[in-house]
PyMOL CGO cylinders between C-alpha atoms (Angstrom):
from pymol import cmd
from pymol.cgo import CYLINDER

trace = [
    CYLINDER, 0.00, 0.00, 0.00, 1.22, 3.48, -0.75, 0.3, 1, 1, 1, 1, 1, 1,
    CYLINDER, 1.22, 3.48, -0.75, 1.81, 6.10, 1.34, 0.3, 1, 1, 1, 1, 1, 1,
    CYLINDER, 1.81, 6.10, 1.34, -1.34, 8.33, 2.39, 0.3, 1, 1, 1, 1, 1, 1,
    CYLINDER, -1.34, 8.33, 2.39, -1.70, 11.75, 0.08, 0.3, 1, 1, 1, 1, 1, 1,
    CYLINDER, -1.70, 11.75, 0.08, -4.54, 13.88, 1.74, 0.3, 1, 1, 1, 1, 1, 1,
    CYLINDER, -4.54, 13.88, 1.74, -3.01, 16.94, -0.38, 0.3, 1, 1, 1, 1, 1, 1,
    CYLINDER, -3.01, 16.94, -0.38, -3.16, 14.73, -3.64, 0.3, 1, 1, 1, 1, 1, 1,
    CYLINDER, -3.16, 14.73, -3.64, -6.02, 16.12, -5.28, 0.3, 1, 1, 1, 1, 1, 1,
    CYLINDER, -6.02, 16.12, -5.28, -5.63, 13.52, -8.36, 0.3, 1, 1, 1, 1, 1, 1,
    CYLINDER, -5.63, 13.52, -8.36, -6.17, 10.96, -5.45, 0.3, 1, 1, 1, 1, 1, 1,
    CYLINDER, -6.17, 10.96, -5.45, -8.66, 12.46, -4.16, 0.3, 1, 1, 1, 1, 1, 1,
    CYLINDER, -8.66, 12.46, -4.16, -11.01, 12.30, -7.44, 0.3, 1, 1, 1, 1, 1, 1,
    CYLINDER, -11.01, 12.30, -7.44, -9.94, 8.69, -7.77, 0.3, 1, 1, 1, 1, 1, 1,
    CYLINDER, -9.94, 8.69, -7.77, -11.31, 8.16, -4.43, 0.3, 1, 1, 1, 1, 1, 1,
    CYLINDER, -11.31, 8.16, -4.43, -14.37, 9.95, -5.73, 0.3, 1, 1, 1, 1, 1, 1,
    CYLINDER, -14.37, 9.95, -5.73, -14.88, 7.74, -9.10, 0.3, 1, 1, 1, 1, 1, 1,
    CYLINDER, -14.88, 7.74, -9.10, -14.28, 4.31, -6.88, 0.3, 1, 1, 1, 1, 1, 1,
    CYLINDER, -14.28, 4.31, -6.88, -16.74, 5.79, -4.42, 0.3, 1, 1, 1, 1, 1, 1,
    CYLINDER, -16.74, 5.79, -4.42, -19.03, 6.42, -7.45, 0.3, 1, 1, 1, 1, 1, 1,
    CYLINDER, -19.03, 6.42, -7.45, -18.69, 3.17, -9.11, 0.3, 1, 1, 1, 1, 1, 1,
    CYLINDER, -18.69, 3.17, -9.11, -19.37, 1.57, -5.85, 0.3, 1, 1, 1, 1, 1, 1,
    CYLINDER, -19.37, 1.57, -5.85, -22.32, 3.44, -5.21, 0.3, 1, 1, 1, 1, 1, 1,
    CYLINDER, -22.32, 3.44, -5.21, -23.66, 2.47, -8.61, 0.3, 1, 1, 1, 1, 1, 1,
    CYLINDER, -23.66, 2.47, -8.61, -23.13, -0.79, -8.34, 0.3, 1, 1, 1, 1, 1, 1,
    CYLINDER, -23.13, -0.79, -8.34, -24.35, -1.26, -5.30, 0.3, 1, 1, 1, 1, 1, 1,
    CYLINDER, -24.35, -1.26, -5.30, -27.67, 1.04, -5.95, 0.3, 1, 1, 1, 1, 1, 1,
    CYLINDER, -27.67, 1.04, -5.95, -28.68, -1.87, -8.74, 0.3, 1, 1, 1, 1, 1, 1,
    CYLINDER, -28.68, -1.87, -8.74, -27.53, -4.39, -6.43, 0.3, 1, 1, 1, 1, 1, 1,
    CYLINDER, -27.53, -4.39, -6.43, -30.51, -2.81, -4.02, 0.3, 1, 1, 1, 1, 1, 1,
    CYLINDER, -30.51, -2.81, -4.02, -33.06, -2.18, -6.53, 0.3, 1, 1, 1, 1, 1, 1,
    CYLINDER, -33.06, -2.18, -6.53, -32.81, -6.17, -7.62, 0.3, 1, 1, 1, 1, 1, 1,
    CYLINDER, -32.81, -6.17, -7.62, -33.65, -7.38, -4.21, 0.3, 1, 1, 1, 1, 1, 1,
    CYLINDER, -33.65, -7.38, -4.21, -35.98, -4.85, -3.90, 0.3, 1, 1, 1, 1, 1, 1,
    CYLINDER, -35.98, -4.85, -3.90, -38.09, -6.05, -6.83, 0.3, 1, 1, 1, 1, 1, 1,
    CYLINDER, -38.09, -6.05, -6.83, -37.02, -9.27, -6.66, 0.3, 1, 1, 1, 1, 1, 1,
    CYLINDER, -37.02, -9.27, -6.66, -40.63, -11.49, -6.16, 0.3, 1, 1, 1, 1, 1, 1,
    CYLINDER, -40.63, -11.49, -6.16, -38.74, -13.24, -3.56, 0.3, 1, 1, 1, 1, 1, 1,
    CYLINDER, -38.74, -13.24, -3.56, -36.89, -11.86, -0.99, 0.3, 1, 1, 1, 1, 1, 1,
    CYLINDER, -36.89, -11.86, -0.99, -33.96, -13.81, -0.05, 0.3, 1, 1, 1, 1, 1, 1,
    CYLINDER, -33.96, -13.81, -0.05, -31.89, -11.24, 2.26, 0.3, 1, 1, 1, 1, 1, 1,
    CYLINDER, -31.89, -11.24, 2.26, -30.49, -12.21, 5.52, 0.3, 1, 1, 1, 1, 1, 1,
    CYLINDER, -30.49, -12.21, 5.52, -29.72, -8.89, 7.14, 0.3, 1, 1, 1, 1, 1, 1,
    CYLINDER, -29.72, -8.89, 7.14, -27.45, -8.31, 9.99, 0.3, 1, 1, 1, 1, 1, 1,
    CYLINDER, -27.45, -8.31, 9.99, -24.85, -6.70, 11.89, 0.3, 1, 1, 1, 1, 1, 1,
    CYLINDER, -24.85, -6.70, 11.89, -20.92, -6.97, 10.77, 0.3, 1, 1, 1, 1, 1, 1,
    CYLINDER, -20.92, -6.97, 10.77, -17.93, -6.39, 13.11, 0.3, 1, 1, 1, 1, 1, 1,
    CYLINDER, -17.93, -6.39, 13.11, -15.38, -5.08, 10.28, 0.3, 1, 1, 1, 1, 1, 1,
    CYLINDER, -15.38, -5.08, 10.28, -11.89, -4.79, 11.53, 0.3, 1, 1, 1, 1, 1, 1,
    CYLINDER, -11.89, -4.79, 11.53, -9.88, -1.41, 10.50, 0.3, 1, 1, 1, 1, 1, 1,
    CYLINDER, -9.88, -1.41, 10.50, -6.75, -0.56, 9.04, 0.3, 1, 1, 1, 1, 1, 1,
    CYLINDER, -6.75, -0.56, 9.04, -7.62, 3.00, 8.82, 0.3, 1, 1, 1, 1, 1, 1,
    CYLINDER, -7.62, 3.00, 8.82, -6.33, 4.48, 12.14, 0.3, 1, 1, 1, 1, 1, 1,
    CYLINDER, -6.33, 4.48, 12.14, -6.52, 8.29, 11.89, 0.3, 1, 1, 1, 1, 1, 1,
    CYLINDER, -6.52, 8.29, 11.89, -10.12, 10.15, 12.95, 0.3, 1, 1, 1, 1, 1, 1,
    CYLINDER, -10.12, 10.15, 12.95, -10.66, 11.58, 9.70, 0.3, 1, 1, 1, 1, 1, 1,
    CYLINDER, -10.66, 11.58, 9.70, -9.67, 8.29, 7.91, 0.3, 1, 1, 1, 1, 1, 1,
    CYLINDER, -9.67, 8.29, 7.91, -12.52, 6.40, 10.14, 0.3, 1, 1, 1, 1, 1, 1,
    CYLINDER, -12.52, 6.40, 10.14, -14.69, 8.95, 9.56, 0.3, 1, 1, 1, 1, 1, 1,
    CYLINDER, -14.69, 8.95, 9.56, -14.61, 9.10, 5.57, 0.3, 1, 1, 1, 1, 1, 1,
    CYLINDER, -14.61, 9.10, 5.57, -14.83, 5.16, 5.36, 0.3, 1, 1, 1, 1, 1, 1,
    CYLINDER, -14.83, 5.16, 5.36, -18.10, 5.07, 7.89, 0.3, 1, 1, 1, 1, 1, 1,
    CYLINDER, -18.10, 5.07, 7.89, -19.89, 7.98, 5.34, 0.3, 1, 1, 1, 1, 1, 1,
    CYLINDER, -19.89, 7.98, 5.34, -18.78, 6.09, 2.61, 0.3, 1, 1, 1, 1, 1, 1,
    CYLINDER, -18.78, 6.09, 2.61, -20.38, 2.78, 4.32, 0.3, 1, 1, 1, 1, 1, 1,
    CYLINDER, -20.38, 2.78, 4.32, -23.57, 4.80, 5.52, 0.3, 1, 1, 1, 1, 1, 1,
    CYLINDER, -23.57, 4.80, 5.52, -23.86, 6.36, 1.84, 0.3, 1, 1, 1, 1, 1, 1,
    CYLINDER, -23.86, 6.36, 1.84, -23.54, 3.23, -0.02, 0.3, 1, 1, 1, 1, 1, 1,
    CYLINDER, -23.54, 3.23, -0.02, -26.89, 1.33, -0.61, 0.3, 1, 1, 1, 1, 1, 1,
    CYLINDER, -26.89, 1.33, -0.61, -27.67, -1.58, 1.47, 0.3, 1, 1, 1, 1, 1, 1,
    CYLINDER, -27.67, -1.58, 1.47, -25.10, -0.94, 4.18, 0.3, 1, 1, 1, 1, 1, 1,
    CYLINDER, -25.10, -0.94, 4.18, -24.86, 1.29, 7.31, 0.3, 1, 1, 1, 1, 1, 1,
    CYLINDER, -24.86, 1.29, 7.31, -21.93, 2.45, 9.64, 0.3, 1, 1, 1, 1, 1, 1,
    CYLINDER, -21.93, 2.45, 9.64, -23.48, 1.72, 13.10, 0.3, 1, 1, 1, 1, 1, 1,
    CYLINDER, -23.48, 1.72, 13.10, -20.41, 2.14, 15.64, 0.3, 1, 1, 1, 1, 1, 1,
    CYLINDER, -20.41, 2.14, 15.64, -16.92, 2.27, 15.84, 0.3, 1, 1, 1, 1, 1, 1,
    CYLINDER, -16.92, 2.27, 15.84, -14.75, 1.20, 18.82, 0.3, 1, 1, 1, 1, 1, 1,
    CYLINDER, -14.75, 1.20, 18.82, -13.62, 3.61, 21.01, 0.3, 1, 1, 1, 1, 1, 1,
    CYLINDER, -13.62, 3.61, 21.01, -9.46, 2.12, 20.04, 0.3, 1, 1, 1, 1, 1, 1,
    CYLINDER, -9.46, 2.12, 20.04, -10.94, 2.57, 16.00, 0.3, 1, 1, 1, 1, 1, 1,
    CYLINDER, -10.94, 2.57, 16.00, -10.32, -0.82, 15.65, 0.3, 1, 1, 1, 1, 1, 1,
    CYLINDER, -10.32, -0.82, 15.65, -13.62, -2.19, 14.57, 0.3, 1, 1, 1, 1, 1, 1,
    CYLINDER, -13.62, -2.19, 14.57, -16.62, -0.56, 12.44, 0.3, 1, 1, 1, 1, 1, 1,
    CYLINDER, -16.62, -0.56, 12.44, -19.60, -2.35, 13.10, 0.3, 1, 1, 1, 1, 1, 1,
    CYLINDER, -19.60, -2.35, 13.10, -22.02, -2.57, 9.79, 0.3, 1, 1, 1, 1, 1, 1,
    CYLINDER, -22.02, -2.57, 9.79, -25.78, -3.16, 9.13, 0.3, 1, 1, 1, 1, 1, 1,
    CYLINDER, -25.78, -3.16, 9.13, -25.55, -5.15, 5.66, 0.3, 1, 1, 1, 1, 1, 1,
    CYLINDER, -25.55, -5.15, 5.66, -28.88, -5.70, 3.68, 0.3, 1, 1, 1, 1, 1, 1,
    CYLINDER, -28.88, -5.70, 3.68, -27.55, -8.80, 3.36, 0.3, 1, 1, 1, 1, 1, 1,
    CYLINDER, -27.55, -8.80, 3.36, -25.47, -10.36, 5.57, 0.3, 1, 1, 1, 1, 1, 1,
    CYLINDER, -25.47, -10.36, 5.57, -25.60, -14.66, 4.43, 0.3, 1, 1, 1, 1, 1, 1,
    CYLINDER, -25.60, -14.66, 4.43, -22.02, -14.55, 4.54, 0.3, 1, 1, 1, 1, 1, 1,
    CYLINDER, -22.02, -14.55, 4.54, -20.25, -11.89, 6.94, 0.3, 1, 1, 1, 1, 1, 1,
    CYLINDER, -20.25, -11.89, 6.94, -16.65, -12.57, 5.41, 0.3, 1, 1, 1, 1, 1, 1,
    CYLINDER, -16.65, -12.57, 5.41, -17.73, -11.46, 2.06, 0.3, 1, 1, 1, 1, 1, 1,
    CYLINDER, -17.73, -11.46, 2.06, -18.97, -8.26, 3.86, 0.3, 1, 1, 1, 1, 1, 1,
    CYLINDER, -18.97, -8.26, 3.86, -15.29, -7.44, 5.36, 0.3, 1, 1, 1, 1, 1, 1,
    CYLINDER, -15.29, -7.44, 5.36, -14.11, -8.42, 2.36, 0.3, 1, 1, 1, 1, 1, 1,
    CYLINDER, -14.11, -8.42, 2.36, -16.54, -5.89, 0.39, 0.3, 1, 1, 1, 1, 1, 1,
    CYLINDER, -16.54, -5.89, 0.39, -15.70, -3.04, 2.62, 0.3, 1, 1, 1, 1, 1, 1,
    CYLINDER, -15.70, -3.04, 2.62, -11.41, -3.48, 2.84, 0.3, 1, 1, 1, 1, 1, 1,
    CYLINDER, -11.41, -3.48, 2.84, -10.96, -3.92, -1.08, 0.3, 1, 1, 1, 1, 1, 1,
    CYLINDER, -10.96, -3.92, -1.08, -13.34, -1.59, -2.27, 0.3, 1, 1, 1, 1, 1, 1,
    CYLINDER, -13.34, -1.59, -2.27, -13.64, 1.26, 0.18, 0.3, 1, 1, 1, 1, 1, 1,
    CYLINDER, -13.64, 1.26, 0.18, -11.28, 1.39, 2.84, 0.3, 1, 1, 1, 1, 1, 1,
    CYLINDER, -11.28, 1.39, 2.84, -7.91, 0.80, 0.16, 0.3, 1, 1, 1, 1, 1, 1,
    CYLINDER, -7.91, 0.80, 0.16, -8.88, 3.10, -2.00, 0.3, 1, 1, 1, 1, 1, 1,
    CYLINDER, -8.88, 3.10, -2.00, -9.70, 5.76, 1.26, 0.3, 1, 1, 1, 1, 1, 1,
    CYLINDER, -9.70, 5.76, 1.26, -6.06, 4.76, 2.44, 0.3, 1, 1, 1, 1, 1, 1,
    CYLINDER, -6.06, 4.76, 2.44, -4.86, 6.18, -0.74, 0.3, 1, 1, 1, 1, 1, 1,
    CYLINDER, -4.86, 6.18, -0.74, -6.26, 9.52, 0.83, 0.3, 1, 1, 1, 1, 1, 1,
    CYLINDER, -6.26, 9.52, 0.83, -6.04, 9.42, 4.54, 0.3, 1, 1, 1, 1, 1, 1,
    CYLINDER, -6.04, 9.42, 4.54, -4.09, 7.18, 6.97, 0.3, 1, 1, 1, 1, 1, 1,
]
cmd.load_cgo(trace, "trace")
């Protein structure tokens, strides 16, 4: 991983079209379920370990969670350790983490440390 640039503002709009793309994505992703005949969600809570260790850094990842359809940031720990989630659907909690570290939280560690 590279260094943090939070005075970068090329990495700053390629924070913004990930954040986009993912938003996208995951808008149709909601709108499927939603009309979906059958509803096959298993919603729950996910404990999502952090890299991200600055304020700010925990902050823009938990908007980006709470912004992104189908997921909320609930709580963080007081040591910023762990971000607990509300998925829309939650069958398989590792793919959650998984969903959140790749695609939001690397890229926001391009940004902020």
């Amino acid at each position: 991983m590279s260094r943090p640039r939070p005075w970068n503002l090329l990495a700053w709009l390629w924070l913004a079209a990930l954040f986009l793309r993912e938003l996208l994505l995951s808008a149709a992703a909601v709108m499927r379920a939603t009309l979906s005949p059958r509803l096959e969600l298993r919603p729950g809570i996910v404990a999502v370990p952090l890299r991200l260790r600055s304020a700010a850094g925990v902050t823009l990842l938990a908007h980006m969670v709470t912004l992104t359809p189908g997921t909320t940031a609930l709580h963080v720990s007081r040591d910023r350790k762990v971000m607990y989630v509300h998925a829309m659907d939650a069958a398989d909690p590792d793919a959650v983490r998984a969903s959140i570290a790749e695609r939001l939280e690397a890229p926001a560690m391009r940004v902020l440390p």
